[in-house]
LONUMAR-268687 format. One record per residue (C-alpha): x, y, z. Coordinates in steps of 0.1 Angstrom, whole numbers, plus 5000, padded with zeros to 4 digits. Example, Ala and Ser with C-alpha at 12.3 -4.5 7.8 and 13.67 -1.06 7.14 Angstrom:
2
> east|north|up
> 5123|4955|5078
> 5137|4989|5071
! end
This chain:
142
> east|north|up
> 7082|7479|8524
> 7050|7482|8535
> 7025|7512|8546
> 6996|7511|8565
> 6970|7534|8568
> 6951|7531|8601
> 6913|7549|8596
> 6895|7557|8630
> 6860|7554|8615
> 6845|7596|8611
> 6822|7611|8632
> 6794|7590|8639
> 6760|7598|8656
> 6760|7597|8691
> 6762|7563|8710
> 6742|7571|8736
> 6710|7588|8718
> 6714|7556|8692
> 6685|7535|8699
> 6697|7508|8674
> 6719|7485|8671
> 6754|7497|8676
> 6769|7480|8648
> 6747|7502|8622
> 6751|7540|8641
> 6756|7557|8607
> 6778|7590|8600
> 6766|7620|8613
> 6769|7650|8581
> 6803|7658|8598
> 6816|7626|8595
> 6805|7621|8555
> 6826|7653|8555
> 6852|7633|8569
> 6847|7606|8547
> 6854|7629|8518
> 6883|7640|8529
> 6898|7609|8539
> 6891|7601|8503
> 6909|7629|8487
> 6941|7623|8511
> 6945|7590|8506
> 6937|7587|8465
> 6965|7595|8454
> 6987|7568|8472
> 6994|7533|8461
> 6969|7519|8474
> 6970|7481|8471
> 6937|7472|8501
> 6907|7485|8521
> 6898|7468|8548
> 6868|7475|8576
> 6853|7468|8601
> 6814|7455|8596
> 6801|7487|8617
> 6781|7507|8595
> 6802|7538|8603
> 6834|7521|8593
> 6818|7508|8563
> 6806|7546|8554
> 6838|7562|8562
> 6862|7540|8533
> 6829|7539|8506
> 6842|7575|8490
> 6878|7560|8491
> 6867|7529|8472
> 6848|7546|8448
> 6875|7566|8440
> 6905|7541|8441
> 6882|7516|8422
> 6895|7492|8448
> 6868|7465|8467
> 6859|7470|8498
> 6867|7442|8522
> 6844|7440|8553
> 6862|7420|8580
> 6846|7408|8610
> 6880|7404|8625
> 6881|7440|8632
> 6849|7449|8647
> 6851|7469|8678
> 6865|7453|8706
> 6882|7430|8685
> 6919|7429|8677
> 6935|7441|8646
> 6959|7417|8624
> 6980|7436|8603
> 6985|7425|8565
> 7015|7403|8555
> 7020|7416|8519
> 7035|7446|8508
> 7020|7482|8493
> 6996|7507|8510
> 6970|7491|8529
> 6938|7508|8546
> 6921|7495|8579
> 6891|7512|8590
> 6887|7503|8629
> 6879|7520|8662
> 6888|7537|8692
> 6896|7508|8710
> 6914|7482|8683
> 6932|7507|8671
> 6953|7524|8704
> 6953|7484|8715
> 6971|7479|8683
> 6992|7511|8684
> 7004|7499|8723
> 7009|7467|8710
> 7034|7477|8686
> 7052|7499|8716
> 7042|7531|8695
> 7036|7560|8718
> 6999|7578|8712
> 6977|7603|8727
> 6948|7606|8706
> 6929|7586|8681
> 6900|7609|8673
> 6871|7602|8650
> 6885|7608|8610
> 6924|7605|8622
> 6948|7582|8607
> 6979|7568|8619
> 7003|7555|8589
> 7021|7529|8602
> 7055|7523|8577
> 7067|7486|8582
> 7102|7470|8568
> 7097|7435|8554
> 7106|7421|8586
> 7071|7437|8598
> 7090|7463|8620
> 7079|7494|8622
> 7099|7522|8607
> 7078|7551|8612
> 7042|7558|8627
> 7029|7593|8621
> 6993|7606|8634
> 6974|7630|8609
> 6937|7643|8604
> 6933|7647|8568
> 6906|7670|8574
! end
């Protein structure tokens, strides 16, 4: 059995008034709220992997999780935006921090009906050992 915990990255500053590059838009204060929250949902589980995105926001958005799990944080080019998600082979609870695009590509991919993926959300995907999926359930641990 597997679970997967699928992060959209928290509220970020806003794309448009970023004069940066887009890869290191930071949290705005909501989304290290966020962050924080995320953390305290998701400590308590089994956790077995954190995964993100390179993007500065994704990265920000799984730090209080890893400090708090003790677990390493595995940036993963893979998964920056635009860029498809590959789901873990290997059992346990797995995070992916990604964005609102990889994620609902992923999420239609797998034929699992959504209408939002909002900033701080997370969809836990549960998968059999076959890699089906069981059970998809959308939450804002906020």
């Amino acid at each position: 059995m597997q679970k997967i915990y699928l992060v959209r990255h928290a509220k970020a500053k806003n794309r448009e008034k970023w004069t940066g590059d887009d890869s290191a838009r930071p949290l705005r204060m909501r989304g290290q709220r966020q962050s924080l929250a995320l953390a305290a949902f998701l400590e308590s589980r089994n956790l077995v992997s954190l995964r993100t995105s390179p993007a500065q926001r994704c990265v920000q958005t799984l730090e209080p999780l890893a400090e708090r799990s003790g677990l390493p944080l595995n940036v993963d080019e893979s998964i920056m935006e635009g860029q498809p998600i590959q789901l873990p082979d290997q059992p346990g609870e797995h995070v992916i921090c990604a964005h609102g695009d990889n994620i609902p590509d992923l999420l239609d991919s797998l034929d699992i009906p959504f209408e939002q993926c909002q900033t701080g959300s997370v969809w836990i995907l549960t998968r059999d050992e076959d890699g089906c999926v069981l059970d998809a359930e959308y939450t804002r641990p906020e």
